[in-house]
Residue frames as a rotation matrix with the C-alpha (Angstrom) as fourth column:
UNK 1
0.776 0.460 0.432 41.19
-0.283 -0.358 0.890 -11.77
0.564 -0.813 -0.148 0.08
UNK 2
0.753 -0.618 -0.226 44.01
0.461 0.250 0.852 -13.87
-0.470 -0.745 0.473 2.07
UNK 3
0.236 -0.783 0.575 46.56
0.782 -0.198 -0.591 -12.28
0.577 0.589 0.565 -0.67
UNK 4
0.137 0.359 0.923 45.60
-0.133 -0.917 0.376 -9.14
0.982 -0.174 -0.078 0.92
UNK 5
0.902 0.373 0.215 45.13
-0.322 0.253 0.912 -10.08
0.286 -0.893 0.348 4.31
UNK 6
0.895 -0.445 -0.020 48.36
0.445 0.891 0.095 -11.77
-0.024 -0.094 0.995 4.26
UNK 7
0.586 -0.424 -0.690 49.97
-0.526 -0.847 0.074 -8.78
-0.616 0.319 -0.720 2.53
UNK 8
0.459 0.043 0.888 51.03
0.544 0.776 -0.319 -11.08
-0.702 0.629 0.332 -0.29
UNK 9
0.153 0.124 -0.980 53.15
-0.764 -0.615 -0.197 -9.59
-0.627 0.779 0.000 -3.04
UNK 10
0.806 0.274 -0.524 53.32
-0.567 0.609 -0.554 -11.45
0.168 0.744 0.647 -6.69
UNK 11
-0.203 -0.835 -0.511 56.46
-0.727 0.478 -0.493 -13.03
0.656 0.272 -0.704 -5.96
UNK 12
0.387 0.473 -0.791 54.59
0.312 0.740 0.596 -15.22
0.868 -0.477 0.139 -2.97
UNK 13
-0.624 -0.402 -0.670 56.36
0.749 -0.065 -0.659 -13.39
0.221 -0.913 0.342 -0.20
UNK 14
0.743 0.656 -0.132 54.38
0.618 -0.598 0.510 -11.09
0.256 -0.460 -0.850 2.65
UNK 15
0.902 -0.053 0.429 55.47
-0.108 -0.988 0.106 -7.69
0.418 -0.142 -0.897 3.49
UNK 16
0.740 -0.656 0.149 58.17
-0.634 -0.605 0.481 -8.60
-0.225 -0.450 -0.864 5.75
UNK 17
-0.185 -0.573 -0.799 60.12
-0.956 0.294 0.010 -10.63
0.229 0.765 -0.602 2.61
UNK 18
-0.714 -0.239 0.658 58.72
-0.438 0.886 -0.154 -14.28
-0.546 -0.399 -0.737 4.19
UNK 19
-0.376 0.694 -0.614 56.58
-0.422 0.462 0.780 -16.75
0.825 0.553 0.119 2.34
UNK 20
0.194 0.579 0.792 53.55
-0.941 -0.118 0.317 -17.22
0.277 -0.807 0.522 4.83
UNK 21
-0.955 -0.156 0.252 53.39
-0.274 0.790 -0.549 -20.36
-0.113 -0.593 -0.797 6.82
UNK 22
-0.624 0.733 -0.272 51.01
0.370 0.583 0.724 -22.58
0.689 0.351 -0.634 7.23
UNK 23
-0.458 0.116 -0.881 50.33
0.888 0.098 -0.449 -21.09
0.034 -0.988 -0.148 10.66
UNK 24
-0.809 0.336 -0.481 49.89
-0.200 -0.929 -0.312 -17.46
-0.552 -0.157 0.819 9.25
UNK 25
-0.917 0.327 -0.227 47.71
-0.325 -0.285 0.902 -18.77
0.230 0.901 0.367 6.89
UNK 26
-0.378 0.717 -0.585 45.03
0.694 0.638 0.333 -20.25
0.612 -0.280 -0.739 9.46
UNK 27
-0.534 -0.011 -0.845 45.70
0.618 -0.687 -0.382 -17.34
-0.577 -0.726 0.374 11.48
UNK 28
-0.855 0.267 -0.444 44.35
-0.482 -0.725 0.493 -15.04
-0.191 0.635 0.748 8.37
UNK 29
-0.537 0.833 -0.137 41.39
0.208 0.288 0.935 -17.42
0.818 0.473 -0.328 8.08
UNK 30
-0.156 0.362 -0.919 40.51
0.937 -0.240 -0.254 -17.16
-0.313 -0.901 -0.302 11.85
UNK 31
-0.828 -0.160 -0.537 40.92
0.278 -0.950 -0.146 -13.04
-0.487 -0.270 0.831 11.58
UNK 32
-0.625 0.780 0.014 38.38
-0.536 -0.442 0.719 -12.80
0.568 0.442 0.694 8.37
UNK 33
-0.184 0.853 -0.488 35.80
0.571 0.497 0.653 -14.88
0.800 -0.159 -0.579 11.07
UNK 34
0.450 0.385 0.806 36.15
-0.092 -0.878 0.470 -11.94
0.888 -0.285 -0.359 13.22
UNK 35
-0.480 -0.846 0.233 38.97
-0.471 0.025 -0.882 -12.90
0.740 -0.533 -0.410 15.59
UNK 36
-0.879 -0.434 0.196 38.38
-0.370 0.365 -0.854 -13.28
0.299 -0.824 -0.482 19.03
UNK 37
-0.398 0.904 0.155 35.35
-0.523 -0.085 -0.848 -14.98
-0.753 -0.419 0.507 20.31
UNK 38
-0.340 -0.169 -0.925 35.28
-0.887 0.385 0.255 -17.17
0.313 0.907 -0.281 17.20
UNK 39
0.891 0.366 0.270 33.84
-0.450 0.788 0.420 -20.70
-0.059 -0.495 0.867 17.42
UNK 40
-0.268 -0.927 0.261 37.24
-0.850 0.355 0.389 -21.92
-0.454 -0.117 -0.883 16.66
UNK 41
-0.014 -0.031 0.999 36.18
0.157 0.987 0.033 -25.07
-0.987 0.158 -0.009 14.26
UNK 42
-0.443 -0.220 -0.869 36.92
-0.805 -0.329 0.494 -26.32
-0.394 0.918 -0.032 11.21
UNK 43
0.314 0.767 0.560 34.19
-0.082 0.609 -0.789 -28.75
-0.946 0.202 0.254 8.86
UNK 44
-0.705 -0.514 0.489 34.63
-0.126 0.769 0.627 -30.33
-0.698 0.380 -0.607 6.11
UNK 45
0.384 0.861 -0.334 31.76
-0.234 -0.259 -0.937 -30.09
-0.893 0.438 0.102 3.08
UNK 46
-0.758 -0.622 -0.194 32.18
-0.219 -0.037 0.975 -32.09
-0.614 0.782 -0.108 0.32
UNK 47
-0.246 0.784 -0.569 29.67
-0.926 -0.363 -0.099 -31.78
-0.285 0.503 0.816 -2.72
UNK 48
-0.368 -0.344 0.864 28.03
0.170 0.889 0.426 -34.10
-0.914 0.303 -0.268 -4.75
UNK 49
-0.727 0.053 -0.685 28.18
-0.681 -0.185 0.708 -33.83
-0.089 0.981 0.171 -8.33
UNK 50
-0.999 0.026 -0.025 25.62
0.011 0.881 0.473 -35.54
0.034 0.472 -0.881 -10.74
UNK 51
-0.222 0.908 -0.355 22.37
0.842 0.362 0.401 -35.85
0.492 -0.210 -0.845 -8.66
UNK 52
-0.162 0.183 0.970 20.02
-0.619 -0.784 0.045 -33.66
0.769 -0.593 0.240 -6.69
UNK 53
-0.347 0.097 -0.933 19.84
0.725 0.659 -0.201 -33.61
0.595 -0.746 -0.299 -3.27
UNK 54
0.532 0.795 0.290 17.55
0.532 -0.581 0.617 -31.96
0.659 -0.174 -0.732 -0.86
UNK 55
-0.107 -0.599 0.793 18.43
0.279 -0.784 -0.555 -29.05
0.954 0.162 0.251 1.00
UNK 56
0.329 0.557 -0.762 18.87
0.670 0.431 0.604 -28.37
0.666 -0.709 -0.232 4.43
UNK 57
0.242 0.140 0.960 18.44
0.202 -0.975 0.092 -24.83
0.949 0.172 -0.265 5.63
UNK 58
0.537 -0.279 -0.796 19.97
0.830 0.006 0.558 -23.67
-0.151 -0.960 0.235 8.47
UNK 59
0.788 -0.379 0.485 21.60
-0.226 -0.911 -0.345 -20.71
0.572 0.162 -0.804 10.01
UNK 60
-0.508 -0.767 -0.391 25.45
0.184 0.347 -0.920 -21.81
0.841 -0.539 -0.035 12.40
UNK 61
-0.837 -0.177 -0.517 24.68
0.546 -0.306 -0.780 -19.34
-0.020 -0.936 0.353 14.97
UNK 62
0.333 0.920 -0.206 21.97
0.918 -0.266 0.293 -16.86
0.214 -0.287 -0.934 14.35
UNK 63
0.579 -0.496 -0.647 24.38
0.241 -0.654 0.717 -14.08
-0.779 -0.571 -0.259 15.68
UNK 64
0.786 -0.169 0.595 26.44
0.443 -0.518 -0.732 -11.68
0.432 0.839 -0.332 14.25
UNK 65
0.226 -0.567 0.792 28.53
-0.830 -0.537 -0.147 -10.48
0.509 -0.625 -0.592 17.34
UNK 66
-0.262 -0.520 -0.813 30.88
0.464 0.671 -0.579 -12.78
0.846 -0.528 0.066 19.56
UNK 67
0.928 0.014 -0.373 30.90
0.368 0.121 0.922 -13.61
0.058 -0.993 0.108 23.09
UNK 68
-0.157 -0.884 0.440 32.73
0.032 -0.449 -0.893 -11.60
0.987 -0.126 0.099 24.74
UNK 69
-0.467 -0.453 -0.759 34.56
0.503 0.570 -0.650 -12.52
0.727 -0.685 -0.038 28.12
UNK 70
0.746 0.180 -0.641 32.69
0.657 -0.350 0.668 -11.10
-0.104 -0.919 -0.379 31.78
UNK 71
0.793 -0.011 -0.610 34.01
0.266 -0.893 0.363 -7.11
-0.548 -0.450 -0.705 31.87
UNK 72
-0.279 -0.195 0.940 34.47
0.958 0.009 0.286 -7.01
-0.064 0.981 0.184 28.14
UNK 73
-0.824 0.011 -0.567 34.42
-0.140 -0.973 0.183 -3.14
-0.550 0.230 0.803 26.94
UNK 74
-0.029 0.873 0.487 30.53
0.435 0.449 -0.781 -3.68
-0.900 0.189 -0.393 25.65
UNK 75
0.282 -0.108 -0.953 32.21
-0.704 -0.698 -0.129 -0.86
-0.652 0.707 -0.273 22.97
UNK 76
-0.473 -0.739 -0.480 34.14
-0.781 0.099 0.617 -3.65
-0.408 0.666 -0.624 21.43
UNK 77
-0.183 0.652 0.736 30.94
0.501 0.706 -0.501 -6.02
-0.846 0.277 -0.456 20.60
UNK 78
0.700 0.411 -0.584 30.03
-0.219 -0.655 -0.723 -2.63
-0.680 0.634 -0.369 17.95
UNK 79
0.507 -0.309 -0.805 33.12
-0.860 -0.112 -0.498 -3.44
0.064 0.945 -0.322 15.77
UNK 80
-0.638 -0.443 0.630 33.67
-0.275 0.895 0.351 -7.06
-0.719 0.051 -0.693 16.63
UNK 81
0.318 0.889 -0.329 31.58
-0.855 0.119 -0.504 -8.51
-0.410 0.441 0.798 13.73
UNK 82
-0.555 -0.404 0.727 31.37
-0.227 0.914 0.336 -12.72
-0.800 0.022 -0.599 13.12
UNK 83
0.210 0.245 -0.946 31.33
-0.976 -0.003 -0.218 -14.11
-0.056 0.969 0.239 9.55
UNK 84
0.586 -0.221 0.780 31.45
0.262 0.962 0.076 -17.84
-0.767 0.159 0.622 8.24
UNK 85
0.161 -0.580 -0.799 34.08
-0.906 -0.408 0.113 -18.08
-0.392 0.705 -0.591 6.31
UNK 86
0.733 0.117 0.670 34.28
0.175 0.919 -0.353 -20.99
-0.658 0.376 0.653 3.53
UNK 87
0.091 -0.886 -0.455 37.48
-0.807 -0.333 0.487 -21.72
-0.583 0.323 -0.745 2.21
UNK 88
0.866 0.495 0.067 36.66
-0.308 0.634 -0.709 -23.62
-0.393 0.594 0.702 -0.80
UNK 89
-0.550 -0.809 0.205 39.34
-0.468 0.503 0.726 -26.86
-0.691 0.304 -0.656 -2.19
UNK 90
0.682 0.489 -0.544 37.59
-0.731 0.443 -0.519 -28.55
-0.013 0.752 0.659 -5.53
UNK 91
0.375 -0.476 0.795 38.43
-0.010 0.856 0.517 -32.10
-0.927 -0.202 0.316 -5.74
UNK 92
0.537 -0.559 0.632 40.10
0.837 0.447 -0.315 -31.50
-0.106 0.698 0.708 -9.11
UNK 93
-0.407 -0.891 -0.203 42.66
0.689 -0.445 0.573 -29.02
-0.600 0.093 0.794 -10.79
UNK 94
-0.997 0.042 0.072 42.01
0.009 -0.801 0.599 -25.99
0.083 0.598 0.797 -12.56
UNK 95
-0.265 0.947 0.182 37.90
0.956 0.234 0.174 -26.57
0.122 0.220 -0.968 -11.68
UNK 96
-0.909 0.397 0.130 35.33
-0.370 -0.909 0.190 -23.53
0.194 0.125 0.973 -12.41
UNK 97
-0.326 0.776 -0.541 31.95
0.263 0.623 0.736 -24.48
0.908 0.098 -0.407 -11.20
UNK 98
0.174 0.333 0.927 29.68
-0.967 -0.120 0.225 -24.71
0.187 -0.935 0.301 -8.36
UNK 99
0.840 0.468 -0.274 29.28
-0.180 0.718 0.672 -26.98
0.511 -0.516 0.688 -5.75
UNK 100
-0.414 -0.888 0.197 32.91
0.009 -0.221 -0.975 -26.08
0.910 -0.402 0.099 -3.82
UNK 101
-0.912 0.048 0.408 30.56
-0.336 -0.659 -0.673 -23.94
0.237 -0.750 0.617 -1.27
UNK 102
-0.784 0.558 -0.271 27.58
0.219 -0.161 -0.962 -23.95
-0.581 -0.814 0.004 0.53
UNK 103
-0.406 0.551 0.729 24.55
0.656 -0.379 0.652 -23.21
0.636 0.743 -0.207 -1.82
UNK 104
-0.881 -0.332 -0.336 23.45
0.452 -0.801 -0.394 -19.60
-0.138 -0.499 0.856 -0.20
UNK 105
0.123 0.991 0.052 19.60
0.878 -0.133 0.460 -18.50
0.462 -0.011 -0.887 0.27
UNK 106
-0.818 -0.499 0.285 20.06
0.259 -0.763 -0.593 -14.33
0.513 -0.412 0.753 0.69
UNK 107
-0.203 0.930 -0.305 17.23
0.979 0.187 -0.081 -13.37
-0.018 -0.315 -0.949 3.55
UNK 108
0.255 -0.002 0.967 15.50
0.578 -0.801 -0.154 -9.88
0.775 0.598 -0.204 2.97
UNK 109
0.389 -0.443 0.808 16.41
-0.493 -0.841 -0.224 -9.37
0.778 -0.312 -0.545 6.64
UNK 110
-0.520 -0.854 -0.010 18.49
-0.592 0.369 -0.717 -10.03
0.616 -0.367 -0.697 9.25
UNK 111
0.497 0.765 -0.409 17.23
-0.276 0.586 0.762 -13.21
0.823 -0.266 0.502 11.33
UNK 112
-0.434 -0.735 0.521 18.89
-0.773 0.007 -0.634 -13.15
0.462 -0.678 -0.571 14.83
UNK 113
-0.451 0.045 -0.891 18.83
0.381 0.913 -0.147 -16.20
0.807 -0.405 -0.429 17.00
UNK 114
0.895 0.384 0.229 16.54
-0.132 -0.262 0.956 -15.48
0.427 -0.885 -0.184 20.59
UNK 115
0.077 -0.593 0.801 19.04
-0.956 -0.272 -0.110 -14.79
0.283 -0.758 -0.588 23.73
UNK 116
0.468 0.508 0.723 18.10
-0.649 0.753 -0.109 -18.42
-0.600 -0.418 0.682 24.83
UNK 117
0.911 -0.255 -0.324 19.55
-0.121 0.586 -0.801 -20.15
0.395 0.769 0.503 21.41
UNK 118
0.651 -0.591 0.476 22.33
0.258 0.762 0.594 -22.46
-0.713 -0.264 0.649 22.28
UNK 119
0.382 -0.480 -0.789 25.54
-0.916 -0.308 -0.256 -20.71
-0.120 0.821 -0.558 19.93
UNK 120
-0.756 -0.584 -0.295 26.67
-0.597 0.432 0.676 -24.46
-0.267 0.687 -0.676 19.20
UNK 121
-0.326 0.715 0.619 23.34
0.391 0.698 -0.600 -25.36
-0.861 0.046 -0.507 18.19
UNK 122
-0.837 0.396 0.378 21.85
0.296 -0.253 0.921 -24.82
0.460 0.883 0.095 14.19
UNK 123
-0.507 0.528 -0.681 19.04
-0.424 -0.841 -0.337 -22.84
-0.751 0.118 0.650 13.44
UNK 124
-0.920 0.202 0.335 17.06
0.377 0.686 0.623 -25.32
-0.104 0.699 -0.707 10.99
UNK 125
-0.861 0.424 -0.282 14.89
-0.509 -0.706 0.493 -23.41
0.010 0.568 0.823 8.33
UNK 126
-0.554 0.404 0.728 11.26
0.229 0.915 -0.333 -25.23
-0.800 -0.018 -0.600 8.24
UNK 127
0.243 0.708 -0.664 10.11
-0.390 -0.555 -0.735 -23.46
-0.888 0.437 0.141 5.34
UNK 128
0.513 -0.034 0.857 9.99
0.769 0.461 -0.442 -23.88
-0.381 0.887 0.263 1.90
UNK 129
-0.160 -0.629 -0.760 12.94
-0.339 -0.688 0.641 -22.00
-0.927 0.360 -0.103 -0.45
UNK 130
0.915 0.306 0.261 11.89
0.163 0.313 -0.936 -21.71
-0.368 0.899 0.236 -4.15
UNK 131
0.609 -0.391 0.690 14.68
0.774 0.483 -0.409 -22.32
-0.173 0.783 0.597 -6.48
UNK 132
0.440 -0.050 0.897 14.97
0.534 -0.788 -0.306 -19.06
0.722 0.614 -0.320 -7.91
UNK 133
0.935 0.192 0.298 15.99
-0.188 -0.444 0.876 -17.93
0.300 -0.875 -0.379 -4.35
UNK 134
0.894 -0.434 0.117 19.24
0.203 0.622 0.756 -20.34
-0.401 -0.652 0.644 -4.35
UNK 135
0.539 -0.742 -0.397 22.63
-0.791 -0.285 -0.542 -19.17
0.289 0.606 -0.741 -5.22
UNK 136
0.931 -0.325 0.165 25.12
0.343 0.934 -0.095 -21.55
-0.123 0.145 0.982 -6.08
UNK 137
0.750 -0.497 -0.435 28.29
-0.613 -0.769 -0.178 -19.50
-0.246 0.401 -0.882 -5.70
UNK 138
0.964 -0.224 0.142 30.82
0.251 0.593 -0.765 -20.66
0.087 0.773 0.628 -8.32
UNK 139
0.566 -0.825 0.012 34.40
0.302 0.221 0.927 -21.66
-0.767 -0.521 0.375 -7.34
UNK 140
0.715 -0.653 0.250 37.40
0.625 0.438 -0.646 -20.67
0.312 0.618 0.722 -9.29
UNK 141
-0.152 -0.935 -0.321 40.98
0.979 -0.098 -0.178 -18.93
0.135 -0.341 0.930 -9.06
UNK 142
-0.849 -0.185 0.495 40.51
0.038 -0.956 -0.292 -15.62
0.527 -0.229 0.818 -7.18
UNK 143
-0.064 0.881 0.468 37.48
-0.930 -0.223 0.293 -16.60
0.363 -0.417 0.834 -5.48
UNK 144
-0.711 -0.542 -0.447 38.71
-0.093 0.704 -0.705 -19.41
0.697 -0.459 -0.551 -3.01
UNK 145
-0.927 0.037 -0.372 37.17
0.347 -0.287 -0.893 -17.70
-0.140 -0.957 0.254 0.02
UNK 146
-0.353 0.783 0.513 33.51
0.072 -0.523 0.849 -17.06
0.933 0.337 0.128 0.53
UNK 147
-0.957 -0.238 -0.168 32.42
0.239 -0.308 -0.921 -15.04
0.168 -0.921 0.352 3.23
UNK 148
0.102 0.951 0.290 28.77
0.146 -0.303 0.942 -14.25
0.984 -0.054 -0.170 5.30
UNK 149
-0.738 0.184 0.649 27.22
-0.661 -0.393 -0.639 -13.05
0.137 -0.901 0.412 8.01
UNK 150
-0.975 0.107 0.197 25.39
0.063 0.974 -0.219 -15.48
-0.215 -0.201 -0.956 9.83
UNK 151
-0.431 0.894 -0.122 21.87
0.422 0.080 -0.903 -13.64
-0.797 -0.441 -0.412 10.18
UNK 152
-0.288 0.744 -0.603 21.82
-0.189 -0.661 -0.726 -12.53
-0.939 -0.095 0.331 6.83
UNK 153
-0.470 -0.066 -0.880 21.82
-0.663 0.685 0.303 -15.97
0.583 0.726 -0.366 4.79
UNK 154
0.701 0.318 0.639 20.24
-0.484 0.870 0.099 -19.10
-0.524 -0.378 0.763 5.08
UNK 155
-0.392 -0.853 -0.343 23.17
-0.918 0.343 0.197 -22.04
-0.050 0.392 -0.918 3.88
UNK 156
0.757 0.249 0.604 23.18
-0.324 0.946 0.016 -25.56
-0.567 -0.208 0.797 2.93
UNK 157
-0.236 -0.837 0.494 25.57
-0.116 0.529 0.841 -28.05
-0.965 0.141 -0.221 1.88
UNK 158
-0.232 0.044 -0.972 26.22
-0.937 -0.277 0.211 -28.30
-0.260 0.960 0.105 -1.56
C-alpha cells in the first residue's frame, strides 16, 4: 500500500528518482486516513504475548466522513471518506504472527455514532463478542498497514 502510494519503484526510489523522506512517508499515512479533516494523532499499541487479556470494544469515532470547515462544498463530504489506519512495527525481526494490530470484530452493519457523539470521544461496545467473531489480523512483510472504516468494525487492543 505505501509502496504504491508513495510510487515506490524496486530500487527504493519514488517516481521523481528520490528515496521518500521521512516526511513523505507520514504524509502517505495521513492521505490513506482520508486527508483533510483527519484527527491528526498518532497511538501507540503494544501487544502482549503469552496471556489472555480481556477485550475492550470500541469504535474511535463512529463516523465515516470528516468535518469539514463552515462553507465546505457539502459535495466533497461524498468522496471524503475516514479510515483508521494501523501501521503495524513487531517488536522483533522477520516476525509473522498476530498481535502487531488491533484484534478486529467485522459488524454486519454500519454503526454510526448519533450527531451529539463527541468525535474525540470512544464508542465502548457493552455487549458480549463470541470468539469466533474475532479476527486477529496477522502481521508480516507486505502487510504492514491495516486499514478500516470506523463504522464498520468494532477494534481492540491486541
Amino acid at each position: 500500500v505505501l509502496r504504491k502510494h508513495l510510487s515506490i519503484a524496486p530500487d527504493g526510489k519514488s517516481a521523481c528518482g528520490e528515496v521518500p523522506t521521512g516526511e513523505m512517508f507520514m504524509q502517505t499515512i495521513g492521505d490513506l486516513c482520508g486527508g483533510s479533516g483527519v484527527s491528526g494523532h498518532f497511538i501507540d499499541i503494544v501487544g502482549i504475548q503469552g496471556r489472555s487479556v480481556v477485550h475492550s470494544w470500541h469504535q474511535d469515532t463512529g463516523r465515516s466522513r470528516p468535518r469539514l470547515p463552515l462553507g465546505a462544498d457539502p459535495l466533497q463530504l461524498e468522496e471524503a471518506v475516514l479510515r483508521t489506519v494501523l501501521l503495524g512495527v513487531p517488536a522483533e525481526d522477520d516476525y509473522v504472527g498476530p498481535g502487531v494490530f488491533s484484534h478486529v470484530v467485522r459488524l454486519q452493519d454500519e454503526a454510526w455514532a448519533d450527531d451529539d457523539h463527541p468525535w474525540n470521544v470512544p464508542i465502548i461496545f457493552s455487549g458480549e463478542v463470541q470468539e469466533k467473531y474475532v479476527i486477529r489480523p496477522v502481521f508480516c512483510e507486505g502487510r504492514e498497514v491495516l486499514t478500516f472504516r470506523d463504522v464498520d468494525v468494532l477494534h481492540s487492543a491486541p
